[in-house]
N, C-alpha and C positions, 0 to 999 in steps of 0.2 A: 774722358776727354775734357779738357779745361773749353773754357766759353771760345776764348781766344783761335782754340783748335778747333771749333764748330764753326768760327766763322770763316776760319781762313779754308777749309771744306767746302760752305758755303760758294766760297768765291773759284771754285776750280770751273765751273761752267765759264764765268769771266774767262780765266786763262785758255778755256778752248776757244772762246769768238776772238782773243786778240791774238792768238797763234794761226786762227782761220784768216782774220784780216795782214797780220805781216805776210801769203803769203799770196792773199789775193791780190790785194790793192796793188803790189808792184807786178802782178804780172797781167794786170787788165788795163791798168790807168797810165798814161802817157807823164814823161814828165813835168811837165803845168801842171797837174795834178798831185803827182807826186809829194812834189813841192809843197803846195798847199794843203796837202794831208798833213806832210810831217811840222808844218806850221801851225797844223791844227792842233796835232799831238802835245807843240812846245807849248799853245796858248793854256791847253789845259792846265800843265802844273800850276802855271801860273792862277787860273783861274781855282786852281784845289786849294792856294793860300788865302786868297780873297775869301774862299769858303768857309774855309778854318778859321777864320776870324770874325766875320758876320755872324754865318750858320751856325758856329758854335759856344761866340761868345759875346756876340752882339755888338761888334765893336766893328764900325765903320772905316777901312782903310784905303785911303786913296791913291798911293803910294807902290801900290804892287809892281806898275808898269817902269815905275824908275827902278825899281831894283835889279826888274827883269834887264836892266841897261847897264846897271851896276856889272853883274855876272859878263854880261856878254861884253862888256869895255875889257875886264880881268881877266878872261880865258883868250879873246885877241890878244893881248899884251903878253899873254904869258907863250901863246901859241907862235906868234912871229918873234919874238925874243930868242927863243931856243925851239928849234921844229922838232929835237929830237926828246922834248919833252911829252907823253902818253895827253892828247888828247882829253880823255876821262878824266884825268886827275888836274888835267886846267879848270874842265867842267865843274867839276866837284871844288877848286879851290875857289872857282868864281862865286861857288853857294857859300859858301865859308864868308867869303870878305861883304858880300850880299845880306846872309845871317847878320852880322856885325852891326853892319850898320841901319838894317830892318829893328835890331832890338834896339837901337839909339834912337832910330825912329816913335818906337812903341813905346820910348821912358812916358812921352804927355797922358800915354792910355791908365796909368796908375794913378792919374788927378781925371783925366778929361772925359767923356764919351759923346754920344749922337754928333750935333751941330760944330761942334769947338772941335772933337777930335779930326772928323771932316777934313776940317779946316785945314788944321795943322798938317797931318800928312798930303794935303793936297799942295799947300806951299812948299814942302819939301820936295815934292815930285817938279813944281817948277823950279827950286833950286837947281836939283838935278839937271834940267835941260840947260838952265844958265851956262851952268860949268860945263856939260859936255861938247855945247855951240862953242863953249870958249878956248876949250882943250882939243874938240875932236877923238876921231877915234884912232887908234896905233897904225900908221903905215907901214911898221917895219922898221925903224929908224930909233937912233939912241937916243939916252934921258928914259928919265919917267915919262914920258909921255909917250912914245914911239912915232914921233911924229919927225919927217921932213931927211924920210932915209934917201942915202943919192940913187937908189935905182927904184926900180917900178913899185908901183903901190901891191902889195900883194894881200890874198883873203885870209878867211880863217879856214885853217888847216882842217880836216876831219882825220876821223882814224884812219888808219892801211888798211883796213877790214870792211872800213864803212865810204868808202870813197865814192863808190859810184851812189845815184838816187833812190834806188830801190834798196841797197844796201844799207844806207844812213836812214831810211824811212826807219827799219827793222830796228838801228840800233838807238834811234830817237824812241821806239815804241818801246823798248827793255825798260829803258831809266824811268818813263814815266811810268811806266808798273811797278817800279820797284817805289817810285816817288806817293803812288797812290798807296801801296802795301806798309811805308812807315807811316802815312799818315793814319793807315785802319789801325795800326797795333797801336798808336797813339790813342786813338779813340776809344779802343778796348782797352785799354788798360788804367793805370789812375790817373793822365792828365785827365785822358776824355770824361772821368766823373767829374773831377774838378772842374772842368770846364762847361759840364750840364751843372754844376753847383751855382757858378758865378754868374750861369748866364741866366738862372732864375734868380739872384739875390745875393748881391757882396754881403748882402750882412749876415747873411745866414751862414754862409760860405765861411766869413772870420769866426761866426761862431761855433760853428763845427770841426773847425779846425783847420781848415785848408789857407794855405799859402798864398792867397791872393794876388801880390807881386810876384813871387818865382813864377806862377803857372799862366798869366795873364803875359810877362816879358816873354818865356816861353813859345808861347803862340805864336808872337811876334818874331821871333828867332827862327821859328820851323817855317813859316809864311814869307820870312828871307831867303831862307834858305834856296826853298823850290822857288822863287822865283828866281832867285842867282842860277839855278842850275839850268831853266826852264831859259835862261838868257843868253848861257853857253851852247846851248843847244841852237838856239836861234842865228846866233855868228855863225855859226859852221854850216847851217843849212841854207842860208841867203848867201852867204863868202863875205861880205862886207857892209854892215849896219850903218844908216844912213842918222845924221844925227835929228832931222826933223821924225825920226820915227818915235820919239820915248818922249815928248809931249805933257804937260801936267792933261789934254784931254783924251790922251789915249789911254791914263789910268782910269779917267771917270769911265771910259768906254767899254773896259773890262770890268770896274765895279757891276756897271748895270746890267752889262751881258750875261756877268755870273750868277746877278742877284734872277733876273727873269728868266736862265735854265735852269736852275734851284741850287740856291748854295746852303740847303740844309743836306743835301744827299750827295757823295761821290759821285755817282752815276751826272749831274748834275755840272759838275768838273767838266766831263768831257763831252759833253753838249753843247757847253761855252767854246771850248776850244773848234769844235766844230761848226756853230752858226759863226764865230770870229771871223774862221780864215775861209770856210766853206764857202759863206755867203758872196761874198765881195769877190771869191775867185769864179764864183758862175755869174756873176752880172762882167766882170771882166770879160771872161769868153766871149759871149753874148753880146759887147759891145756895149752895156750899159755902165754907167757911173756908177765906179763899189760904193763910193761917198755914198749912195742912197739907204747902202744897208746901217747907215748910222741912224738913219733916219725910222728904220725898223726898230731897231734894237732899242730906240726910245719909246717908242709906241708899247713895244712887247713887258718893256720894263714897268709903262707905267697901267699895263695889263694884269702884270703881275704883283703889282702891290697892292691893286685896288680886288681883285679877284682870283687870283693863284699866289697868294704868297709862298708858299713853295716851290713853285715856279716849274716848269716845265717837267723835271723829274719828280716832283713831286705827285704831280697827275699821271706819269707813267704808271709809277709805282702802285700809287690808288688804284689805277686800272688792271694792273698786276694781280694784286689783293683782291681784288674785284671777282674776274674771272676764276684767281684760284681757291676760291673760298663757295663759288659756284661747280665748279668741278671734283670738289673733295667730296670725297660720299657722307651722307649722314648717317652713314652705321655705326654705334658707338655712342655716338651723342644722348646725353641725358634728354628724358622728357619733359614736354613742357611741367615748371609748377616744381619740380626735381634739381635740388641744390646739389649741384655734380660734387663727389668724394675728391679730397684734395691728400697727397700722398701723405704719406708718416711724416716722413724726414726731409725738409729741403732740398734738393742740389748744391753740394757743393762750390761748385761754378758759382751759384745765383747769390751764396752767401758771400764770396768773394767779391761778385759785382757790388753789392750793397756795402763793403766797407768803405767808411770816409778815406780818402787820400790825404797823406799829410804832405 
């Protein structure tokens, strides 16, 4: 079995807790809830790009949150233009036109990084909001803009499958499985070495051979991507995005959320998505101001730089390792003083991981 096949093995426990949760969460939790599960679900993609770009190649991107606006402006437009067009495939064109302009975004990362790249994508993401306050989002109405149709303001359509709340919870939780499963096969295979190449040393990286610019735009392309999709997902589960919601500070807000539930691990992804929308909708119940969980998520961030740089899934995991390295028997194990016998022959798998990608 290829390594590849060992991990996507690995992850079949995964597919039972989120078969278990599509099946609980709608039939215990009311729809306030609902809702901000499947909000939770959508912030995660988003937060798996911001991952894939920090986590894996050290490149600071402020920008996720406009793209995730990008998506969801493109799938409304596409979606009240022609209703009898597949939902899915607005979602999937919004990640497309999203991708696009993520990698036009990510040209300054092949000159820039830390403080200056920051920078740069963070004034894009106020670009962003300039032009969507100036444009708005599609009423329904002709032009490129879909703005100023003569009858009512109408939402974004869901599927006929996923119409009701517990239905579109389920079918918001498919994409982003599938959204986290390209980004594993990614990782496993040659971007993800190139991208542990780059993110200990471009120059080592030019010198071994790896493509620097392809796999570095790349990033930036897949990190549009899911947030385009992760945007289309969002129209359909609110019906109508408001334009103060995509903000240049609601990307810092997802930077730091992602970076303090650890955006070197997956698992880490949907932690974010969870303290995002989780938090702010139980101080909402509760009568308290969500604005306060902004106030968390700074604290936790600057927790997490100063003493969990892996952040929140990072200490899962540790704990994980912990326990099961506790509970594994020591039968077997060399004695002390006793240099354990290492096999003939490699794994083939392991020599495959170690080839440079070109």
């Amino acid at each position: 079995m290829t390594r590849l096949g060992r991990e996507l093995v690995r992850l079949l426990p995964v597919a039972v807790v989120m078969l278990f949760l599509a099946w609980w969460i709608p039939a215990y939790f009311s729809s306030y809830w609902l809702r901000a599960f499947t909000a939770a679900v959508v912030y995660s993609l988003a937060a798996l790009g911001v991952g894939l770009l920090y986590g894996r190649l050290g490149l600071v991107s402020l920008a996720n949150f406009a793209l995730l606006g990008v998506g969801a402006w493109v799938s409304l437009r596409l979606g009240l233009h022609d209703p009898r067009l597949p939902v899915a495939a607005n979602i999937v064109i919004g990640g497309i036109v999203a991708a696009a302009i993520g990698t036009v975004i990510g040209l300054p990362a092949l000159r820039l990084r830390g403080l200056y790249l920051a920078l740069v994508t963070l004034m894009s993401a106020g670009a962003f909001f300039v032009v969507i306050n100036a444009i708005g989002f599609p009423e329904g109405g002709s032009g490129f803009t879909g703005r100023g149709g003569s009858g009512a303001v109408r939402n974004a359509p869901r599927p006929s499958f996923a119409e009701t709340d517990s239905a579109y919870f389920r079918f918001a939780l498919v994409v982003a499985i599938l959204g986290f499963a390209l980004v594993l096969v990614h990782l496993r295979t040659s971007p993800g070495r190139a991208w542990a190449m780059i993110r200990r040393s471009e120059a080592a990286a030019h010198s071994a051979g790896v493509n620097v610019t392809m796999y570095k735009t790349w990033a930036f392309t897949l990190a549009g991507f899911l947030a385009g999709v992760a945007g289309g997902l969002y129209a359909a589960n609110i019906g109508r995005p408001g334009t103060g919601d995509f903000g240049a500070a609601s990307s810092m807000i997802l930077f730091g959320i992602s970076v303090s539930a650890g955006s070197f691990h997956l698992l880490g992804a949907a932690l974010a998505g969870l303290l995002a929308r989780g938090l702010p909708a139980l101080f909402s119940q509760h009568g308290i101001n969500a604005e306060i969980a902004n106030m968390i998520f700074g604290f936790l961030l600057m927790f997490s730089l100063t003493a969990a740089p892996e952040g929140a899934a990072g200490q899962l995991t540790g704990l994980a390792r912990s326990i099961r390295a506790k509970l594994t028997p020591r039968r077997g194990r060399p004695a002390p003083g006793v240099e354990p016998t290492r096999p003939a022959g490699p794994d083939a798998a392991d020599q495959a991981a170690a080839e440079v990608p070109s």
